[in-house]
N, C-alpha and C positions, 0 to 999 in steps of 0.2 A: 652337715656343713651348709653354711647359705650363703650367699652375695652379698653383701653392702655394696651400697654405693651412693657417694655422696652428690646432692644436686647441686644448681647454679647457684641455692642456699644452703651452705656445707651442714647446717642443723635438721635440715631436711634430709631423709636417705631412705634411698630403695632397697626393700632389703625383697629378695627373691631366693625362696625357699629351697631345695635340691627336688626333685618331682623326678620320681620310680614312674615308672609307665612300661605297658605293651599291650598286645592284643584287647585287655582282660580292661583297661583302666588305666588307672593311675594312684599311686599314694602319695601324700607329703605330710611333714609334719606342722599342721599349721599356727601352732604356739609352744613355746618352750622357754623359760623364764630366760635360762642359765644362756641361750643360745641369743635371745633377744636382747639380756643385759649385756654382754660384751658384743653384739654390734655396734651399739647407741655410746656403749662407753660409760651405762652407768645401769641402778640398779633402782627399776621402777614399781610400782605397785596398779594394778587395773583395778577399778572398782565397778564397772559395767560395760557390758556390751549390748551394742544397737545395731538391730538390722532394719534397712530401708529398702522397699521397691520402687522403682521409679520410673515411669515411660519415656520413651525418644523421646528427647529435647527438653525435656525437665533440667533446670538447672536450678540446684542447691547450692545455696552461700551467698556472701563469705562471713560464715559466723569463728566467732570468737568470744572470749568470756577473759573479766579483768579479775578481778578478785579471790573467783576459783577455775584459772585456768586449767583447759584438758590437755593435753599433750594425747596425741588418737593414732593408733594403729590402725591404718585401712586398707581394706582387699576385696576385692568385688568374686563372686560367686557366680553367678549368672550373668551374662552380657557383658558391656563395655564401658568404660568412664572413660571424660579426663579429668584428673583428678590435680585441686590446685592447691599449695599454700602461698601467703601472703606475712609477710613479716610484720609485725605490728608492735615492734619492741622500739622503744620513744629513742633508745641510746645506741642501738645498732644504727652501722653504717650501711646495710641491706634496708632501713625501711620504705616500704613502700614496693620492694622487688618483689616478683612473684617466680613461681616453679610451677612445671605441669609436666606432668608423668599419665600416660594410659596405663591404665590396670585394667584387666581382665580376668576372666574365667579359664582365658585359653592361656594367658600368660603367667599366671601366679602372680606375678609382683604384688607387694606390700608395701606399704609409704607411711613411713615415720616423722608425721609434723607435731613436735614439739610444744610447748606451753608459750604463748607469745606469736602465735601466726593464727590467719583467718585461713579457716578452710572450709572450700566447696567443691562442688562437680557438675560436671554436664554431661547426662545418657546420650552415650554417641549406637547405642544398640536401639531393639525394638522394645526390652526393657532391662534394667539390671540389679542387681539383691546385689546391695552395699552390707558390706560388715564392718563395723571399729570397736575398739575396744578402747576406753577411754580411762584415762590417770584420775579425774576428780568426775565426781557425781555431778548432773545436769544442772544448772544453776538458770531457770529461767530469767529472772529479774536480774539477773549478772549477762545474761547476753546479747551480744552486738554484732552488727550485723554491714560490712563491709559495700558499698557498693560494685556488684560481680561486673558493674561497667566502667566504672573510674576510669576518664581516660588517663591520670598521672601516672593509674597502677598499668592500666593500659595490659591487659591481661589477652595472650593470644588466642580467644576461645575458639575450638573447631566447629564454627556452626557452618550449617548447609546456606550457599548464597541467599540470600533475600531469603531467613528464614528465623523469625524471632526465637529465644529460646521460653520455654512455658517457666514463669516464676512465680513463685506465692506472694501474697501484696506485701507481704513480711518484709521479703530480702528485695524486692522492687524499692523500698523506701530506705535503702540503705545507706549510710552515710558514706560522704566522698571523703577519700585519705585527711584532706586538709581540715577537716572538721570531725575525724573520727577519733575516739578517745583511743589513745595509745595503752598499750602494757607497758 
């Protein structure tokens, strides 16, 4: 049995596995189709999984893709995230609102964003092994890339006072909501 639970974007959901533990460890089960499709309320296909490492203060995003949207299952392994989506659906009355949820290694949660949201994160650890699992194969030349500063989106990032986050010049040149192509 697992947790759902719906964010401040009800298409976005945390879903938190059941986790066995004592002495010895810990078990969970950390994919299950039958279990995954009636959280979400529907019946998905993955066609790859990516794992990322990433040092304190790295921050990843906000990518998204038009043509072959992913919809990504993510959970971190090692260390800590916050982890965000951003709505990017032209006809939702959420656009432009964002969600952020910690996921960790100590907490299990999982976070289900959808096909039609930007998602990134920022290493609030010393470093942390990202895993997702993603609905459509990687589409470089389909991908966009949010600005993770917008202030419209205005996105609450946990950074340490006076303290930049490390970005690749990629998602640095990222475009502002008002000029970013919509799903």
């Amino acid at each position: 049995m697992v947790t759902v639970t719906a964010t401040r974007l009800p298409e976005v959901r945390i879903i938190e596995p059941r986790v066995f533990g004592d002495a010895r460890g810990f078990f969970l089960e950390s994919w299950n189709q039958r279990v995954f499709d009636e959280a979400i309320g529907q019946s998905l296909h993955f066609v790859q999984d990516n794992h990322s490492r990433s040092a304190q203060g790295v921050l990843r995003g906000m990518h998204y893709q038009l043509t072959q949207p992913q919809g990504k299952l993510v959970r971190v392994v090692s260390g800590r995230v916050f982890d965000v989506a951003v709505d990017m659906r032209r006809d939702s009355p959420r656009l432009g609102q964002w969600t952020g949820v910690e996921l960790s290694a100590d907490n299990h949660r999982m976070l289900w964003i959808p096909p039609g949201f930007a998602h990134g994160f920022l290493v609030m650890s010393e470093s942390a092994d990202f895993l997702y699992k993603a609905t459509a194969y990687y589409a470089p030349q389909d991908e966009h890339t949010l600005a993770w500063d917008d202030p419209r989106v205005a996105i609450d990032w946990p950074l340490e006072a006076g303290r930049a986050p490390r970005v690749s010049a990629k998602d640095q040149a990222g475009a502002r909501l008002a000029d970013a192509p919509l799903y």
